[in-house]
N, C-alpha and C positions, 0 to 999 in steps of 0.2 A: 802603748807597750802591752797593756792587758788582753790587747785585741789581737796585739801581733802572738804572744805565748797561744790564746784559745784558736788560734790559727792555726798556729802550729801544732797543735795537740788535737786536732779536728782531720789536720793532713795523715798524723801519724796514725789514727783509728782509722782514717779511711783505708792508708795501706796497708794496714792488718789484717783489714774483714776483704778486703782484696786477695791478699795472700792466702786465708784461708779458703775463699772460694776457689780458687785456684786450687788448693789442697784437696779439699774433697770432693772437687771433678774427675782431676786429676785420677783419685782412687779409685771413682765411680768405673770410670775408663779404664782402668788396669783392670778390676774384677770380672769385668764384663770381656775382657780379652782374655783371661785367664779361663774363663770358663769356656771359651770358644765358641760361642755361642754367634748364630751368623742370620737368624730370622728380622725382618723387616724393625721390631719392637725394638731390636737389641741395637742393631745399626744407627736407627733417627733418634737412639736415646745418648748413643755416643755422640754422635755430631750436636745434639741440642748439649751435650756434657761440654763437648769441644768447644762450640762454640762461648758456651758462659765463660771459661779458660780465658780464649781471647779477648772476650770484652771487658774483663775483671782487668785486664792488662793493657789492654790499649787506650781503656779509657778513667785510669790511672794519671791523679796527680803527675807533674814532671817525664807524661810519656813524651818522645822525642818529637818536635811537631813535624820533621823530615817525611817522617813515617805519616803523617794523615792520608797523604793524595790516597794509599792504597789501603789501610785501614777503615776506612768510612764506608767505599763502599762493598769490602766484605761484610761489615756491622748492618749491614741495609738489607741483605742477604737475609740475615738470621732470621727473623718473622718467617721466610718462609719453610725456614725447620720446624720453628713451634709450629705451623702448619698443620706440616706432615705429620710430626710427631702426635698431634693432638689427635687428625685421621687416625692415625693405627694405633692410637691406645684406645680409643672410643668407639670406634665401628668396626664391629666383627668381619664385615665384609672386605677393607681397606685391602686393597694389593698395591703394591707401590711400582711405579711403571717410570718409562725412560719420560713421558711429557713431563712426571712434576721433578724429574733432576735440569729440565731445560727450564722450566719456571726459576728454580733458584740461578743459575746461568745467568739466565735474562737479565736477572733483577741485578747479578752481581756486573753484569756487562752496562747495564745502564749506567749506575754506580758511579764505574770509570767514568764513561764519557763524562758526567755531571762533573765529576771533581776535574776531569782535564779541562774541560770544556769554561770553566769558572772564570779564569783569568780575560778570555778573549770575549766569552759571551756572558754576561752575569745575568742577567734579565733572562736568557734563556734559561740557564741553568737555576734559579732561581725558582721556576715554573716545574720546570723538569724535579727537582726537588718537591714540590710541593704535590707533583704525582706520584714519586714514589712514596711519601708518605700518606697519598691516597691509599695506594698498591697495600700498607705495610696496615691501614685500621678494618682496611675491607679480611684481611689475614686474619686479626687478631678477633674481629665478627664470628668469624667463620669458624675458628677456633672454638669461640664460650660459646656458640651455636651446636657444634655438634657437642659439646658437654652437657649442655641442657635436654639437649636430644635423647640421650642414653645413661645421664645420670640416675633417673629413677629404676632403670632394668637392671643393674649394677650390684651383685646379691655380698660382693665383700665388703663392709662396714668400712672399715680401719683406710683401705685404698679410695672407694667415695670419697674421703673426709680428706685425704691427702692430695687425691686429684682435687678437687675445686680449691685445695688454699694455694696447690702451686698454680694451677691455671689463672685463678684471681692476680695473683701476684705478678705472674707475665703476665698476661695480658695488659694489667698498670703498665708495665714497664713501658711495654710497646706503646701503648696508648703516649704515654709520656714523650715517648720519643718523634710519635709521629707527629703530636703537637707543636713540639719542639719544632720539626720540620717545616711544619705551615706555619708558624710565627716566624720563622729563619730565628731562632734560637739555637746556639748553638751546643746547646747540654750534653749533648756525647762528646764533645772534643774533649780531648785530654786535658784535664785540669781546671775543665772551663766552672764556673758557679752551679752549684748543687751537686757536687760530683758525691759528697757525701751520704747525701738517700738514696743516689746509685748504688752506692759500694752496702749500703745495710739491706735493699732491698735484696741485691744479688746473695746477698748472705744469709738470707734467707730463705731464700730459694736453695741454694747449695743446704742447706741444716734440712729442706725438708726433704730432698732429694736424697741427703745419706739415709735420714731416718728409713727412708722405703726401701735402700737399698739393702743397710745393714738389720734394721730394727725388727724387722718380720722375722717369721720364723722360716729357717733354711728349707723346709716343706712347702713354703710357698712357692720361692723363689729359686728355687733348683734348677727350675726350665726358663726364667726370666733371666737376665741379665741386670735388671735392674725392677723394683718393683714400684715403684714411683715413676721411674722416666718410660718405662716397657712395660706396661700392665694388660695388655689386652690377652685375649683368649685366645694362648697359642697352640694348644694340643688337649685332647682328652687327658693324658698325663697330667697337662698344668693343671687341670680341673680338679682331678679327682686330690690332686695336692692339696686343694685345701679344705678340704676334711678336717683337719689338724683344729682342735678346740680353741677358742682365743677366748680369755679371759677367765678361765675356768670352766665354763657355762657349757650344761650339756645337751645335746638336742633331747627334744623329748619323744619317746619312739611312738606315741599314743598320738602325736600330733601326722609325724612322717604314716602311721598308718591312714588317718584321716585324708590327707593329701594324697595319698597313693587311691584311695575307694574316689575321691572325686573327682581325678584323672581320666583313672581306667571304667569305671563304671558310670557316673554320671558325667563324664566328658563333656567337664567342665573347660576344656582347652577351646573348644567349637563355637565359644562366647564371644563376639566382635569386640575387640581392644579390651581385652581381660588383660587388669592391669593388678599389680602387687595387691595395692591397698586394698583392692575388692576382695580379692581371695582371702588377705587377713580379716576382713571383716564379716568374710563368711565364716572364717573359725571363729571368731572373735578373740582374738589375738593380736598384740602385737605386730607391727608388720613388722619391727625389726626383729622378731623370734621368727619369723616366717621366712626371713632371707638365710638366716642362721641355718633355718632349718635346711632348705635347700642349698645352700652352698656347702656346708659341713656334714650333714646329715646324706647329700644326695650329691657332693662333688661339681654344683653348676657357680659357674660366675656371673652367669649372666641368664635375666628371667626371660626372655626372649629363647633364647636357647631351651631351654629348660621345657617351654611349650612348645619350640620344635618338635623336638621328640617325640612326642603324642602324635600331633598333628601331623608330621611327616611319613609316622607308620600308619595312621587312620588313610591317609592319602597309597600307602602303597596299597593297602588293604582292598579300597575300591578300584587301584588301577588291575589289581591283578584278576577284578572278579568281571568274567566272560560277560556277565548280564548288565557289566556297566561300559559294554565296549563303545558304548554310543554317545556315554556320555562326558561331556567337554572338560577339559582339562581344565579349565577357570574356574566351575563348577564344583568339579571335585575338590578341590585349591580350596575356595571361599565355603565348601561345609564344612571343610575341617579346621577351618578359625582362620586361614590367612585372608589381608583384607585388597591384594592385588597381587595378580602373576608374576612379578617379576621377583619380590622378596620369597616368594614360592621354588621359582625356579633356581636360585641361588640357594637357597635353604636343602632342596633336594637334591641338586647334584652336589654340594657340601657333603651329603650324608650318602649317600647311593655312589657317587661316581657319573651317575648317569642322567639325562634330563627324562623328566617323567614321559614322555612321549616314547624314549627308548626304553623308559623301566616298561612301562606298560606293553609294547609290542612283542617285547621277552617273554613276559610274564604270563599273556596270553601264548603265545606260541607253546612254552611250556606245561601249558593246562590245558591246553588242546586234545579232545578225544586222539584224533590222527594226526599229528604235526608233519610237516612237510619232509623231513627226515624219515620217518617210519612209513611215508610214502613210497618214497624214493625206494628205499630197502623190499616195501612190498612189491612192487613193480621190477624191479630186478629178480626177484626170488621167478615171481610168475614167466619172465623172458626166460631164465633159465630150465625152469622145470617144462 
């Protein structure tokens, strides 16, 4: 009897913390609509919002079991939102293209077949099963992979700290589930044993998700949609937004001068993999008064970016000077601190518009004693006179 009451008292917390995850998805999703907000961050943050919605509910004590054949393998799906979602809040570079909407497809078209396919071929499907949850750990890799990648460049304190507890926390899940998968466990079915640390795990993931969405200051998040789910580096604007002081604490301007003479004058950007902690240890400081400084002090989110800038005007600098027409674009790329052509090229037409090859052919043209225009013009004059 004792066992049947904590049963039941264990069912009815689990569909609480259900309900409420659902709730402040749910909200996440409205604000992010409200705002109309329609950038890459703001969309894979609704669909990962979406998604947690569905799963808090399908996989839900007394969900109907009618409903599995097509519930399971949208749930199979999901990993490859945290994917994507995880690409464009971590790599500045992410552009979200029609191949990764045909990967989630795929995974949701397998899915099906698996769950049709169960009845007649079990052994098959069984296998097939146990690759998609290949599919769904190599995801959740790739995920805490590019988080480890770009965590340390990451100059806002408060979102670092938020990004790795939700990412830690999905990534469990998935991991969970994938396991589940390869043992034929069947832990996502509605109602099945351990639905319980589902339903807290989810809820906590939704508590950390509002916290970023609601709990920052509306300076941050004016250009995000959400600041937790859509945190990447979406506009000069969102940048310069967070200037806004957190915690009281003020930059210090004796430091920002410091940092500005070792930029522009000892060009200290041109250092092979100048990383945070070096440059605070060259102030001796704090690194975390050093990211403070530059995100609030100087508007950057990100330290990569931040030596951009140097480095990308040091590079126009020599493309535009006639006496360096000879020399190689790789070259001039790796004096100025980048450490190969391609993050080069991408960094520059980011900023220019243009690939260095065409900044430079303008820029010579327009520094030309006699440019081919004011030929043209002379030669006409002398025809007609």
């Amino acid at each position: 009897m004792a066992q049947g009451v904590t049963a039941m008292g264990l069912t009815a917390v689990d569909l609480g913390l259900r309900g409420a995850v659902s709730g402040v998805f749910l909200l996440i999703i409205i604000v992010a609509l409200l705002r109309r907000a329609t950038d890459q961050h703001t969309l894979l943050g609704m669909a990962m919002s979406a998604g947690g919605v569905f799963y808090a509910i399908t996989t839900a004590p007394y969900f109907p079991k009618a409903f599995w054949w097509w519930v399971l393998p949208i749930l199979s799906a999901q990993p490859a939102v945290f994917w994507l979602w995880a690409r464009a809040a971590f790599d500045d570079d992410f552009v979200l293209k029609r191949w990764h909407g045909a990967v989630w497809l795929a995974m949701v078209a397998f899915g099906f077949a698996l769950t049709l396919g169960w009845a007649n071929w079990p052994a098959l499907a069984g296998a097939g099963g146990r690759v998609l949850s290949l599919v769904t750990l190599g995801l959740a890799v790739a995920a805490a992979v590019q988080t480890v990648k770009t965590w340390r460049v990451d100059l806002v304190a408060q979102r670092r700290r938020l990004r790795l507890a939700m990412l830690a926390i999905n990534v469990g899940l998935i991991a969970v589930v994938a396991g589940a998968g390869f043992a034929a466990i069947p832990v996502v079915v509605p109602g099945g044993a351990g639905s319980f640390p589902t339903a807290f795990c989810l809820f906590v993931v939704a508590m950390l998700a509002g916290v970023g969405t609601f709990g920052m200051p509306t300076a941050v998040t004016a250009n995000d949609a959400t600041a937790a789910i859509a945190p990447g580096d979406i506009s000069p604007q969102a940048r310069r937004a967070d200037r806004a002081t957190t915690g009281g604490v003020a930059v210090d301007p004796l430091l920002l001068r410091r940092l500005d003479h070792v930029m522009t004058v000892e060009r200290v950007y041109r250092q092979e993999g100048l990383a945070i902690g070096a440059l605070a240890a060259r102030f001796d400081v704090p690194e975390y008064r050093l990211r403070q400084a530059i995100n609030e002090g100087l508007g950057y989110r990100n330290f990569n970016a931040f030596l951009n800038r140097y480095r990308i005007e040091d590079a126009k600098t020599a493309l535009s000077d006639p006496a360096q027409r000879e020399v190689p674009v790789l070259t001039i790329a790796m004096d100025a601190g980048f450490q190969s052509i391609g993050p080069f090229n991408r960094a520059f037409k980011a900023e220019t518009g243009m690939t260095p090859s065409e900044f430079r052919r303008d820029a010579l043209v327009q520094t030309a004693p006699g440019s081919a225009r004011d030929q043209e013009i002379g030669q006409w004059r002398r025809d007609i006179g």
